[in-house]
N, C-alpha and C positions, 0 to 999 in steps of 0.2 A: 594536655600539652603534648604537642608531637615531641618523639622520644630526639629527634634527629632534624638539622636544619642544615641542606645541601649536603648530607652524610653524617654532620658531624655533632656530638653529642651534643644536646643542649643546655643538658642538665649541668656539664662541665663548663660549658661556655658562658653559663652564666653564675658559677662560683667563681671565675676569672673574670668577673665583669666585661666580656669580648661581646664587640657588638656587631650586626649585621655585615657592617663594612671591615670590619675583622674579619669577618668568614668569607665576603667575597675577597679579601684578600691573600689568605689561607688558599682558598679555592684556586686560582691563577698560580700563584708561586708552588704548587703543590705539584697543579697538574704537567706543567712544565718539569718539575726534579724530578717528574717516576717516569714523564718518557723519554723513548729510547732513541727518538729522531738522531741522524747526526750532525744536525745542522743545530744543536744546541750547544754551548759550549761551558764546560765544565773541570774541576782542579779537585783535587784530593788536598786537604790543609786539617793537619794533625788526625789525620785518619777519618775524616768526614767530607763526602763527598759535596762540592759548592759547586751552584750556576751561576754562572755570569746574567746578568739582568739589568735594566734600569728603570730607574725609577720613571721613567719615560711612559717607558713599554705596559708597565703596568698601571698609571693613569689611563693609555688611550685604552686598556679592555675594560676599565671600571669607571669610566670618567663618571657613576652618579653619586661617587661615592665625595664628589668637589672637587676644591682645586690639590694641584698636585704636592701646595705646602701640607692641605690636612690628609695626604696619602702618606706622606714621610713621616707625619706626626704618630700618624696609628702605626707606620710598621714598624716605628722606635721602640712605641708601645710593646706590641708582641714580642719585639726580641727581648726587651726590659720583661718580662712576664714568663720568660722560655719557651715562646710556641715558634720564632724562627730565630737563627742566628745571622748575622752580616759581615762581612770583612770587606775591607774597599784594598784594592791592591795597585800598586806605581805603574807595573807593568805586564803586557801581553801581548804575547806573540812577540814579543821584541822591539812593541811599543810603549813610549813611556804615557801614560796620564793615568786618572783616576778611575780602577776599572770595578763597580761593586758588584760580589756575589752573595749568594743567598742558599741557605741552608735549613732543613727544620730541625726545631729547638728540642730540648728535651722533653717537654708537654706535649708538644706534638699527639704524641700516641695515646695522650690520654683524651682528648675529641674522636678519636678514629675506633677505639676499644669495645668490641661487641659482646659484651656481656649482659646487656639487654637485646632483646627482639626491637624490629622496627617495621614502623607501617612505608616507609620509604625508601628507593634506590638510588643508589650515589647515580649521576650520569655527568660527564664532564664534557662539554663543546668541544672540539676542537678547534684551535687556535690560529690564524691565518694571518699574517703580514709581521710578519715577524719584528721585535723593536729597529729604531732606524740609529744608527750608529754614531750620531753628529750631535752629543752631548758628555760633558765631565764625566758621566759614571757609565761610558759607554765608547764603542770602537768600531770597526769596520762593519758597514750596515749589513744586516742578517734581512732580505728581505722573501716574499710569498711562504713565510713557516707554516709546516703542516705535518701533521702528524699521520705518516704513512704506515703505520701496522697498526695493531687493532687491541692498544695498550689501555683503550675506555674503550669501549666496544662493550656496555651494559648487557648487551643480549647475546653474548659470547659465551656461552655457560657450558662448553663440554667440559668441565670437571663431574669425575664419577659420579653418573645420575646416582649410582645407589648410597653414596655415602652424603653426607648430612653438610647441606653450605649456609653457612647464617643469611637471614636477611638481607644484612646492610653490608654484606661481601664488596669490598671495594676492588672498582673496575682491574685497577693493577693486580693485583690479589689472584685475580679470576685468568690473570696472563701465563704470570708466574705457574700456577697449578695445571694452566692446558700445557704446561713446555715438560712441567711435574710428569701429567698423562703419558704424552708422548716416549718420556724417555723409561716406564715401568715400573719407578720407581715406589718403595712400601705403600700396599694400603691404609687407609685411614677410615674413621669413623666419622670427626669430627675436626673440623680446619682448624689451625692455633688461631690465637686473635690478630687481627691486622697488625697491631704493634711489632710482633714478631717479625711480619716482612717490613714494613716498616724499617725497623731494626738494621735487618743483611740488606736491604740497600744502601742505609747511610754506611752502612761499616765497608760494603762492597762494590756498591755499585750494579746494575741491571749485567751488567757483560759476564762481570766476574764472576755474581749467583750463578748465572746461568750455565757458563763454564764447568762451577762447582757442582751442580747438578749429574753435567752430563759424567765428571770423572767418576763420582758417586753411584751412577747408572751401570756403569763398568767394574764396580767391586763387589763381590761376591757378598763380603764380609759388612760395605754398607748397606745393601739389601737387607740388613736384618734390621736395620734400624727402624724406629718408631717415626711419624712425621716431623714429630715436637725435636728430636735429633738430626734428622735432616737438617732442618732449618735454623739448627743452632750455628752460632756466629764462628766458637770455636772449630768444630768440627768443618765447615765448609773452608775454612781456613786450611784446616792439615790436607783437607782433597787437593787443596790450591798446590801444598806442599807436597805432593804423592808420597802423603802416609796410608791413603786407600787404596795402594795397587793390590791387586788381587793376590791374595797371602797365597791360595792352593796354588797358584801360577809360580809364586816366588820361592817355596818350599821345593815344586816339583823340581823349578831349573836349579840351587843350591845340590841336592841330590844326584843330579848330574852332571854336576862341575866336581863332586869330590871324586877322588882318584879311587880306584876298588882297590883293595887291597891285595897284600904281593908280601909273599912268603921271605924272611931278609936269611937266606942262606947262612951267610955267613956269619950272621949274631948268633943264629943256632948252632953250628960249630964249633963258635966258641964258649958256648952255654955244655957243649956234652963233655967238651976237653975238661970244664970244670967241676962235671959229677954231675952237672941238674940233668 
């Protein structure tokens, strides 16, 4: 049995009873929340980042999967099961009707989990004609969508030839760690599990990691960290907060804002008048 079907566990996917047209749907809803295009449009609700989507837009990429009552049926399914969550909202942009976003659930991460080797590589299509905006769970048409950086770009692999990348290294994964490269940040041995990024996106978002990367690039003191601390949820949090300004920088200037010190004359004066 292949260990992996379009990336995602199988073994997992079928103690959840998810079936193929679960994973092409996983597949599409996925690929759209990890890129960074900015023609996709997106809302932070109770600290987890949602896309705007409809259920439109995702029938016309998967129409084999039937008609569009049994595409709502499955993705009720998954959100019912934890592998996506939904919220349908009044209004956007400053329009009122019924606008639904999409979310991955908390299982999510456990399809995506490489703790096994695999004989296969995630590769993800990119996306073209973006959904058309003339329905209930949708708004002003978003059309020719495309995804212009190289956020799936399977054969993108500058991450440190010398250090060890799993198999089933997902394409976003593989982004994240060239921006890692670029900015010098700790060595490593071994990448944490996808879940991990997974993870600081939902909690962050693409902008904001990235962000927290570069101010983490810039402290002395986060230099010393381990990967598995880089990419912890807290920590990228406090960079956000400049708790990683560079301490030697912060110590030196304190040093040089205290006044030197200056002999008080006239305390001594009146210290000798009294015998000390």
């Amino acid at each position: 049995m292949k260990f992996t079907i379009c990336g995602y566990n199988q073994t997992v996917l079928l103690e959840h009873n998810l079936t193929l047209d679960d994973v092409f749907i996983l597949k599409v809803i996925s690929s759209i929340y990890f890129s960074q295009s900015e023609k996709i449009s997106s809302m932070i609700f109770e600290n987890c980042k949602y896309i705007w989507l409809s259920y439109k837009y995702i029938h016309k990429e998967i129409p084999i999967i039937g008609t569009e009552r049994t595409l709502i049926n499955r993705i009720n399914s998954l959100v019912e099961k934890g592998f996506l969550k939904k919220i349908v909202k009044n209004r956007k942009d400053g329009k009122t009707g019924k606008f639904l976003y999409f979310s991955l659930g908390e299982n999510y991460s456990l399809i995506t989990g490489e703790n096994k080797k695999t004989d296969e590589k995630v590769s993800s299509n990119q996306m073209k004609n973006f959904h058309e905006g003339n329905e209930k769970t949708s708004s002003e048409p978003m059309k020719n969508f495309h995804i212009k950086d190289q956020l799936y770009n399977i054969n993108n692999t500058n991450i440190k030839k010398k250090y060890i990348k799993p198999d089933n290294c997902q394409p976003f994964v593989i982004d994240i760690m060239k921006k890692y490269e670029e900015l010098n940040l700790p060595d490593y041995e071994f990448l944490p599990d996808n879940s991990v990024f997974v993870n600081c996106i939902q909690a962050l978002g693409a902008e904001k990691l990235f962000k927290a990367l570069e101010i983490m690039s810039q402290s002395e003191y986060a230099k010393t960290f381990s990967i598995n601390m880089i990419f912890n949820i807290k920590n990228l949090k406090k960079a956000l907060n400049g708790n990683y300004r560079d301490r030697s920088l912060a110590i030196k200037n304190r040093i040089i804002q205290e006044p030197e010190y200056e002999e008080d004359r006239e305390a001594e004066e009146i210290l000798r008048k009294l015998g000390f």
